[in-house]
C-alpha positions in Angstrom: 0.0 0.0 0.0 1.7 3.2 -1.0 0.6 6.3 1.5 0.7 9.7 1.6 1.3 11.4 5.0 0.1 14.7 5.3 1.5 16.7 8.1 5.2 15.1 9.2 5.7 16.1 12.7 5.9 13.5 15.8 2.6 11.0 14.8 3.5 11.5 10.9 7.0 10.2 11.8 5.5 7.4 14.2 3.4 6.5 11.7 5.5 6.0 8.7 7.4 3.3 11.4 4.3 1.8 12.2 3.5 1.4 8.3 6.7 0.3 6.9 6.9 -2.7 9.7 3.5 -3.6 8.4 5.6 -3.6 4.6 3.6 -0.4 3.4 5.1 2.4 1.6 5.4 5.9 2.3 5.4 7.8 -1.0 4.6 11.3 -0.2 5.8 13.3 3.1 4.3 16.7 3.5 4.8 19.7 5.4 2.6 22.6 5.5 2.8 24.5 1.9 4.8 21.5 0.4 3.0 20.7 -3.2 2.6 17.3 -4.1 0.7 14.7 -6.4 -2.1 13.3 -4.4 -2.2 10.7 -7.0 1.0 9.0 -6.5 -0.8 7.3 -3.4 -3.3 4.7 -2.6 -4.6 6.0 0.7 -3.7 9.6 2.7 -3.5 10.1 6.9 -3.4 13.4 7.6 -2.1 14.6 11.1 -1.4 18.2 9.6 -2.8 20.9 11.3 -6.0 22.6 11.9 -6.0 25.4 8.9 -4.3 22.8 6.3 -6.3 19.9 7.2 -9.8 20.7 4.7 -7.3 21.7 2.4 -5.7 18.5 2.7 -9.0 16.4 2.6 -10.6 17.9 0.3 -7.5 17.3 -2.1 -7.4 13.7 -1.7 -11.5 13.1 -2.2 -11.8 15.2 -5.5 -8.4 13.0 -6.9 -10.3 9.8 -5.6 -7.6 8.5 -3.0 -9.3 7.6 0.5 -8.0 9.9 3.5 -8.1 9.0 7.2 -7.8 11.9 9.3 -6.6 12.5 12.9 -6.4 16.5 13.0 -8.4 18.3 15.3 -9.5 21.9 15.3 -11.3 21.7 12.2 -14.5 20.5 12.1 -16.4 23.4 11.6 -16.0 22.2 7.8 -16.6 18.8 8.6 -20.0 19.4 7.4 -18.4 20.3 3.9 -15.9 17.8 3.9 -19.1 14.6 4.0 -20.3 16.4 1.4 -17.3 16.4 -1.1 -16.9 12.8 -0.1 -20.0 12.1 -1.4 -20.0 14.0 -4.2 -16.7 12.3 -5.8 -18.1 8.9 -4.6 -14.9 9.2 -2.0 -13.5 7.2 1.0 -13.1 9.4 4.3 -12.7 8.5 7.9 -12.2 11.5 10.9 -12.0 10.1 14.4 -10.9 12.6 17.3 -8.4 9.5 18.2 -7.6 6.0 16.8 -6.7 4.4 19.5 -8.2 0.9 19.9 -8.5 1.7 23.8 -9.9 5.2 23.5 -12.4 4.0 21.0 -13.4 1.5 23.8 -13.6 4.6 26.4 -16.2 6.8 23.9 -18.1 3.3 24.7 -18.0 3.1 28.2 -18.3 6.8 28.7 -21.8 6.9 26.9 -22.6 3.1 28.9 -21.5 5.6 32.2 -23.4 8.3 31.1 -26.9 6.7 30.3 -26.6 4.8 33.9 -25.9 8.1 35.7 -28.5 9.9 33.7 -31.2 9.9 36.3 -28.4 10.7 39.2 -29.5 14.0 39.6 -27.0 14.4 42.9 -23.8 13.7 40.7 -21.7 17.0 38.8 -20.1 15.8 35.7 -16.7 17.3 35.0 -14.2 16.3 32.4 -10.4 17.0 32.4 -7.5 16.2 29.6 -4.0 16.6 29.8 -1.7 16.6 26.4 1.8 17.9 25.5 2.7 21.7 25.5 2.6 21.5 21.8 -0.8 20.4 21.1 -2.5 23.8 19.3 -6.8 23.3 20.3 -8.2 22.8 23.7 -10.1 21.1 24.8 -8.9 17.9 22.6 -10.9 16.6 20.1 -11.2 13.5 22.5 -12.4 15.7 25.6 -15.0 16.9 22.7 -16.0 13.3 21.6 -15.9 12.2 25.1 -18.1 15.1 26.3 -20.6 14.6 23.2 -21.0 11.1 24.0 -22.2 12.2 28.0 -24.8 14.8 25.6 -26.4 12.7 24.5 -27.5 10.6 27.2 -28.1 13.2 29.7 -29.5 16.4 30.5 -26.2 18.0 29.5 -26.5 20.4 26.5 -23.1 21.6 25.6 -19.2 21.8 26.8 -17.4 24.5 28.0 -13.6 24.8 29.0 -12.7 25.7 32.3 -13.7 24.4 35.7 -16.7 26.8 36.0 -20.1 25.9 34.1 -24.0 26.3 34.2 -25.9 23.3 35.1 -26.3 23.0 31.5 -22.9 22.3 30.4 -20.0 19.7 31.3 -16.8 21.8 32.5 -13.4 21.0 30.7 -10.1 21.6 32.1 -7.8 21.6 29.4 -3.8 21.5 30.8 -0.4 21.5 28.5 2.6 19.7 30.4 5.6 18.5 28.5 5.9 15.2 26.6 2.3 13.7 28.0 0.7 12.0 25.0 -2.6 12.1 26.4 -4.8 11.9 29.5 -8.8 12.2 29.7 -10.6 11.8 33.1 -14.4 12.1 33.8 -15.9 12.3 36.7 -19.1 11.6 38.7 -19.0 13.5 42.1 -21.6 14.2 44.7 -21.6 14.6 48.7 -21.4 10.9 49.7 -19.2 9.4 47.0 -17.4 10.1 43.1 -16.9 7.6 39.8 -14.2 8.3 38.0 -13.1 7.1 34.0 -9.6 7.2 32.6 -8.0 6.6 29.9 -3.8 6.9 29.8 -2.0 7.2 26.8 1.6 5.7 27.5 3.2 7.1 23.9 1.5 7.7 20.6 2.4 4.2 19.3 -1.8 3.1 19.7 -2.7 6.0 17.9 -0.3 5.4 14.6 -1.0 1.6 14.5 -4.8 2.8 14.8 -4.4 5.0 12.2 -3.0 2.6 9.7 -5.3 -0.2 10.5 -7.6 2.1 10.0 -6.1 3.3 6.2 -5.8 -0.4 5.6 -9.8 -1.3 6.2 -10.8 1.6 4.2 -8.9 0.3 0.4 -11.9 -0.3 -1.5 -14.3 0.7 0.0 -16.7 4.4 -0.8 -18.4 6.4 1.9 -17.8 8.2 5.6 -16.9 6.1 7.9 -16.0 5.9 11.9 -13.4 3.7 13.7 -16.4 2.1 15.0 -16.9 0.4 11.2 -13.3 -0.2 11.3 -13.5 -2.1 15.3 -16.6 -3.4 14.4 -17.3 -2.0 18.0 -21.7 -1.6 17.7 
């Protein structure tokens, strides 16, 4: 399988190991403004950044090469991205994370949520932790995490910081060096608190995820989720 890797910082780089022990090839490496041929490859991951990552997309949909994406701070054109995937009868897959034991967390966070729904005694507050050079906050984790708690409660919306309305779920976002990422919810009232958490160790889950994920999606036409690619329903 040849790839394309768009954006080559830290997960590009772990990524291109993680696909050349699995005897893939890496056939384009972009940075930022780098122009390339989109066609030269079979299937694109882009871990770029948030203003090149439509850009990016949209570029591999229209030339008819399936593109996994792990960038966050997009998604305000995600809308627009589905719809030039279907359009050019493309292959597309954005997940917040690929990890296989995140993707198991979003479960049991919404299983956690629907249980506690009723609970009106417990405050539900969210914190992540990544690396100092991570550019959105909250993570687009903390975001999926905190959608999934939406809709099975009362909850209506997010918002960052450790103050919020009864309404929303409070994120506290932190930045400490070389953390690869931490996300903790939390159940608290008077007499007792549940707490969730997943621990990234390194970003090793999230590269393998990634290309397992680029593998499943040769061949096939239409948005997808890691959930198709888990089978996790």
């Amino acid at each position: 399988m040849k790839i394309a890797l768009l954006g080559y910082g830290r997960m590009g780089k772990e990524i291109e190991k993680i696909a050349l022990s699995r005897g893939h090839e890496i056939v384009i490496r972009k940075d930022v403004d780098d122009e390339i041929d989109i066609t030269l490859a079979d299937v694109a991951i882009d871990f770029s950044v948030p203003s090149s990552a439509f850009d990016n997309i949209t570029n591999c949909l229209k030339n008819n090469v399936p593109v996994i994406s792990g960038t966050t701070g997009w998604l305000d054109k995600y809308d627009a991205a589905v719809t030039t995937c279907k359009e050019n009868k493309g292959a597309f897959i954005y997940a917040s994370n690929y990890s296989l034991g995140v993707n198991i967390f979003f479960e049991l966070n919404k299983q956690l949520a629907k249980m506690m729904s009723n609970l009106e005694d417990y405050n539900i507050s969210m914190e992540e932790i990544h690396h100092t050079k991570k550019l959105d906050a909250p993570s687009g984790t903390a975001i999926t995490l905190a959608e999934g708690i939406i809709e099975n409660t009362v909850k209506e919306t997010w918002k960052l910081g450790d103050k919020a309305s009864n309404e929303e779920i409070p994120i506290v976002a932190k930045r400490i060096p070389d953390v690869p990422g931490t996300h903790t919810v939390w159940y608290d009232s008077e007499v007792d608190s549940i707490e969730i958490k997943h621990t990234a160790h390194n970003r090793k889950g999230f590269a393998l995820g990634a290309v397992v994920a680029a593998e499943w999606i040769i061949g096939k036409e239409g948005v997808f989720s890691m959930k198709d690619v888990l089978n996790i329903r």
